[in-house]
N, C-alpha and C positions, 0 to 999 in steps of 0.2 A: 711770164714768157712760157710758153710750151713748146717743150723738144719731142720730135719727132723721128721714131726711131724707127731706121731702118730694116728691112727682116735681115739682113745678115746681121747686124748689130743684135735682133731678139735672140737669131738661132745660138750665139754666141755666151749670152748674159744667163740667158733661160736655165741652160744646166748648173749654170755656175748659183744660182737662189735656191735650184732646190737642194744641190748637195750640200748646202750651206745651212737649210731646215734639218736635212737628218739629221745631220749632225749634231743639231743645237737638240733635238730628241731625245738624244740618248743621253743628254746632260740634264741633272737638276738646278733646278732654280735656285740661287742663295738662299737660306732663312728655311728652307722645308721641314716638317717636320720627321720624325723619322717612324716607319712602322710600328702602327698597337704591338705592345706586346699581347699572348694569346691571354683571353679570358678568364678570370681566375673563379674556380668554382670549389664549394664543398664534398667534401665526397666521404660516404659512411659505407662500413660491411656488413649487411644484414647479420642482423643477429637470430641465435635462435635459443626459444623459449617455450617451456611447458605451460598451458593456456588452457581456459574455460571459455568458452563460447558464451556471450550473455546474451541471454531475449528480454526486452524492456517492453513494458505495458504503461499505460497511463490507467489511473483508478482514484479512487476517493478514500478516505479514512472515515471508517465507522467507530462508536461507539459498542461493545459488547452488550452492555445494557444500558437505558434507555428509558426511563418512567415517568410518568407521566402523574402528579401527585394528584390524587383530589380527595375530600375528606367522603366517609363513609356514614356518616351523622349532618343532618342538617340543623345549621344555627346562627347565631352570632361573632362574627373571627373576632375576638378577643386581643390577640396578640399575632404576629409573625415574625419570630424573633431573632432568624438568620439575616445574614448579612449577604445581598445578592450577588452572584458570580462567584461566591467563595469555595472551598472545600469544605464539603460536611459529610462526616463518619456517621456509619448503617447507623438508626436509631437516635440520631439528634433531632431534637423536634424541631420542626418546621412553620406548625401552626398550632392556637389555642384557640377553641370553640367554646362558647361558652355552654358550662354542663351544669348550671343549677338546675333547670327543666326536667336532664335525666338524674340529676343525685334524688330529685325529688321522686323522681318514676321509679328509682328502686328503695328508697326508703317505703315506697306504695308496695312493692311486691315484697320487702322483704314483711310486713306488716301480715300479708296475706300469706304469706309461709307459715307464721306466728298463730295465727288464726285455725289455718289447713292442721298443724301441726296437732292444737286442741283437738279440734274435732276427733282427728284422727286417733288420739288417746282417750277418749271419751265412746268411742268405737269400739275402740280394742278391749275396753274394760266394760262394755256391756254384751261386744260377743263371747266372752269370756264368763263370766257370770251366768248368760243364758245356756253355755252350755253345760255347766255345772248343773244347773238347776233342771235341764234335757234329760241327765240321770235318773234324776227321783220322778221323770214324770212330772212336773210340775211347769213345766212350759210347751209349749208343744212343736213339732219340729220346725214346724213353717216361721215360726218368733225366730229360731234360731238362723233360719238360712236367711231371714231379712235383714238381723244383726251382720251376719257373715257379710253380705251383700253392700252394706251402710261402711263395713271395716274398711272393703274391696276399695269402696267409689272414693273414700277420706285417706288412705293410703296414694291413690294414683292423684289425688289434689295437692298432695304434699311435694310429691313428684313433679308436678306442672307446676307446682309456687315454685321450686329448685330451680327448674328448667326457664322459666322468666325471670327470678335474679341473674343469672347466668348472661341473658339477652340485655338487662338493664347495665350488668357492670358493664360488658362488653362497651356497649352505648359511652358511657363514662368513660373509659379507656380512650375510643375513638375522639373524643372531643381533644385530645393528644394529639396530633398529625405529626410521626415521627417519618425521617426518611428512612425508606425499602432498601437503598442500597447507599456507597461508598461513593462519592463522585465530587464532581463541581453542579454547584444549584445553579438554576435562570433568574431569573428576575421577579418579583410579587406581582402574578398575574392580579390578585386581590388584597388588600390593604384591610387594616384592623378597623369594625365600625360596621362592615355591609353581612348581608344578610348573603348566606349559600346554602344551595340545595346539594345534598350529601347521599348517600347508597348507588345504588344501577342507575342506567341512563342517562338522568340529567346531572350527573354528578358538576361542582362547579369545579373549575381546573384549577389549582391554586400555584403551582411553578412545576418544572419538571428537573428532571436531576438524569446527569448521563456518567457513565462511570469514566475513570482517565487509562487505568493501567490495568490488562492490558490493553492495544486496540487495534481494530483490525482496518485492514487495506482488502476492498472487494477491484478486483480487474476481470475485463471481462478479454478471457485467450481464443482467439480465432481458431478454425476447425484444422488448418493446415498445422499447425503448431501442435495443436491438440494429438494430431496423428502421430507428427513427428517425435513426441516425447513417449506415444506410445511403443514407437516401433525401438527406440532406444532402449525402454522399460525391458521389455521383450529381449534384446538383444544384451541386456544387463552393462550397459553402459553409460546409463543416467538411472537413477534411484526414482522409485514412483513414488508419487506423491501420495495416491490412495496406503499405499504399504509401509511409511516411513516419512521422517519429519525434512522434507527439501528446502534446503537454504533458501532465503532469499533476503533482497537489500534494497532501502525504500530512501527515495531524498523527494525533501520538498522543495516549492516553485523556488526557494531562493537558497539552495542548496547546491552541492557539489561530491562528488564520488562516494553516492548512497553510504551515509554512516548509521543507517539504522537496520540493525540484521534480528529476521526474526527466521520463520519459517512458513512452510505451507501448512496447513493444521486442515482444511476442507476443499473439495473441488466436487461441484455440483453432480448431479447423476443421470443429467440431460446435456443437449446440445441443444439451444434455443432458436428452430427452426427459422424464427423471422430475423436474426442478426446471423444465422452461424457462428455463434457464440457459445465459449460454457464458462459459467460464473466460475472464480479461484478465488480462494480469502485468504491470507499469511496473516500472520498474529507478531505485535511487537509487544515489548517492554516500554514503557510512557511513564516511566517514574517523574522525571522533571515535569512532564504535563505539556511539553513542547509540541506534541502531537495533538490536534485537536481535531474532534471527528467534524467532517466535513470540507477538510482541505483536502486539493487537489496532491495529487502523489505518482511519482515514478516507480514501478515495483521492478528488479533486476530479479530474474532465476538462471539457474543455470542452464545452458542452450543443448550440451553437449557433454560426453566424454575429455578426460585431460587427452592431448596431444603434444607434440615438439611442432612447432609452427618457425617457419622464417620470416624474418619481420620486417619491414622496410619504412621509414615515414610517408604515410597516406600523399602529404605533399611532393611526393619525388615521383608520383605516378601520371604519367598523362596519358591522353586521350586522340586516338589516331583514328578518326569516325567512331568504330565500332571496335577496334583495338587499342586494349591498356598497352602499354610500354615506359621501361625505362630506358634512361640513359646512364651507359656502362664506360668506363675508361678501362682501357688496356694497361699493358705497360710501356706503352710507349706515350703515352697520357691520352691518346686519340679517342675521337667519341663513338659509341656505336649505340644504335637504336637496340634494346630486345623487348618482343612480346613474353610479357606477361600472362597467368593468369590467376585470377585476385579470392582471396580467401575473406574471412570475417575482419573486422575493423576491432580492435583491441583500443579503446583510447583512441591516441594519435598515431599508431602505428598498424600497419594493414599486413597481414600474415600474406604468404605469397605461396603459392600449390606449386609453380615452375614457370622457370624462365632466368633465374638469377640461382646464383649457390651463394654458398655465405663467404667464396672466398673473393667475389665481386666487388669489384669499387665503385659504387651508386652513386650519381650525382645524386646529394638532397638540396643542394641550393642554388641558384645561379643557370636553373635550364632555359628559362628566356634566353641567355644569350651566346648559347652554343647550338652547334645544330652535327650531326651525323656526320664523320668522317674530320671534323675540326680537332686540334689540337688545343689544348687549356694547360694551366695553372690548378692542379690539386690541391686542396691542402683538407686535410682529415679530420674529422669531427665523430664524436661518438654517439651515437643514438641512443637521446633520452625515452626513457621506460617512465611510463606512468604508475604507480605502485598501485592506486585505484581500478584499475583496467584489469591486472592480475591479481588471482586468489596464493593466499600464503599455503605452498603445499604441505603443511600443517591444521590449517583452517578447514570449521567444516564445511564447506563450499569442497573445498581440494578432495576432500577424504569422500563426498556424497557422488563425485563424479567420475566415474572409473577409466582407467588409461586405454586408449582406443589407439587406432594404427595411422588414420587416415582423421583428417576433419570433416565433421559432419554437417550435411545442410542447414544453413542458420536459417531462422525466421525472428525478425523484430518487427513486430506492429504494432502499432499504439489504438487501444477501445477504450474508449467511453463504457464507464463503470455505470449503471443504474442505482440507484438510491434505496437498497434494503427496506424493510418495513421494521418500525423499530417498536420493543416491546414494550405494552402498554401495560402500568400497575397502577394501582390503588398505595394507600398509608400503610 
């Protein structure tokens, strides 16, 4: 059935639905939940700390020395009596050539010393007699200076038999292939049985030997950097390297907070036109042997002067296009935006030039879900220091970099090391 309602009837009904909506408006619904409470966020006071700026390079680890073995006598390898890839001390021998050939070739010239020696006595005692006999007149001069002359030429034979035993031991000795230096050996480029050619040239390679401790890290420092530690030098606020030994600290690929401290010991005397490059070397200690030349390497020096820097976790910082900013609670816990502007990277912590003071309450956790002008939930955390990141101002790192006012422009760039040319030796 449909009712059909009159307009006085609507004008009637009409007001009375909707004052009946507002009102049910301003009522909640049974079961509602009741308002978030505000967002709970962490929040830390920047700290402040005395800091070295570090620049990191990428480079390679060499070897100091380098040789390259090969015998100096040509023959039959007899023996090779090391054990390959091991350590072997200056002077253990390496290889044994067979030397019957030369014991033979000097028992021939010592024979001929023996001989030269006669002569040369049989000489002596006929120019001697003739010139006794020079006196009475009984010989005449010219006997004598032939004698004299016969003494001269058996004298300087005796001299050359000397001078070829000399070359024959020599010979014999070499049939000995002792290691030139202190190192870890390669492997038996030639095994006992084959035949090698020995002296210049075509020498045959028999292993090579590279030394362990100490060894170096070649990096190659970009020109900007290069400037920048000049102008520091100059301004006596970082130590030169040419003038004095500058810390530095090396980790390899599967490594963590460089534990290997040597120093700078060389830095080339060019700038290499086609990389804008100049070659730098630091020297370590390699006693364990853990360092082996040819692995890839991190080298850390120092970037800067010590400073007092403000420090804040790198994660508490964001990005507004082209402007850093944190997020600041008041005391009334409410949020506010401030611009920043950002210093060197310590570790996990980013030094901060202005925008916050240290007596500021940083969000570092929780900024996804607060925004500017909102009210949160604080609760306080303290800002972990990485002890790797800072030098012990004790340490030489601390002592080599002089206390400056302001922080200095960083530069950290990573070069591709080139591969040194390594020294070639003989037995």
């Amino acid at each position: 059935m449909i009712w059909k309602l009159s307009d006085n009837m609507v004008r009637t009904i009409l007001p009375l639905v909707i004052l009946n909506g507002l009102i049910g408006c301003d009522q909640k619904p049974p079961g509602a939940p009741p308002a978030p409470p505000p967002p709970e966020v962490s929040v830390s006071h920047p700290i402040q700390k005395e800091v070295v700026e570090w620049d990191i390079y990428t480079g390679h680890l060499e070897a100091p020395e380098s040789v390259n073995v090969a015998a100096r006598v040509s023959g039959l390898v007899m023996e090779m009596p090391f054990i390959e890839g091991s350590i072997v001390k200056k002077g253990d021998l390496l290889a044994v050539i067979d030397d019957r050939p030369y014991k033979a070739d000097l028992d021939l010239k010592l024979a001929d010393e023996h001989k030269a020696e006669a002569v040369s006595a049989i000489a002596s005692l006929t120019y001697n007699r003739l010139e006794g006999l020079r006196k009475t007149n009984a010989v005449s001069q010219q006997d004598v200076d032939n004698a004299k002359a016969t003494l001269a030429q058996a004298v300087a034979q005796v001299a050359s038999s000397k001078a070829a035993i000399e070359t024959s031991q020599l010979n014999v000795e070499w049939c000995r292939v002792l290691s030139p230096i202190a190192g870890r050996v390669s492997y038996k480029l030639v095994t006992a049985g084959n035949l090698i050619n020995g002296g210049a040239g075509q020498a045959t390679l028999l292993t090579t030997v590279q030394s362990i401790s100490p060894i170096y890290c070649y990096v190659d420092v970009d020109e900007h950097s290069v400037l920048k530690y000049q102008k520091l030098a100059e301004q006596r606020k970082l130590a030169s390297a040419r003038d004095g030994k500058v810390p530095c600290y090396i980790q390899l690929g599967n490594e963590n907070g460089y534990p290997h401290a040597g120093f700078i010991d060389f830095v080339d005397n060019h700038v290499d036109p086609a990389t804008g490059t100049q070659r730098v070397r630091g020297i370590f200690k390699n006693e364990s042997g853990l360092l082996t030349p040819g692995f890839f390497a991190r080298l850390r020096v120092p970037g800067s002067g010590r400073y007092q820097a403000l420090l804040i976790p790198d994660t508490a910082i964001g990005n507004d296009q082209s402007q850093h900013n944190v997020l600041v609670i008041d005391k009334d816990n409410k949020v506010s935006a401030h611009p920043v502007q950002l210093g060197a990277l310590f570790g996990s912590l980013r030094s901060i030039v202005s925008g916050v003071s240290s007596d500021d309450r940083v969000i570092v956790n929780g900024q996804m879900h607060v925004r500017p002008g909102a009210t949160v939930t604080p609760t306080e955390v303290p800002v972990k220091v990485d002890a790797d990141a800072f030098p012990d101002p004790g340490s030489i790192a601390a002592q080599m970099a002089a206390t400056t006012e302001a922080p200095s422009d960083s530069a950290s760039n990573n070069s591709s090391a080139q591969t040194p040319t390594t020294q070639p030796a003989g037995n």
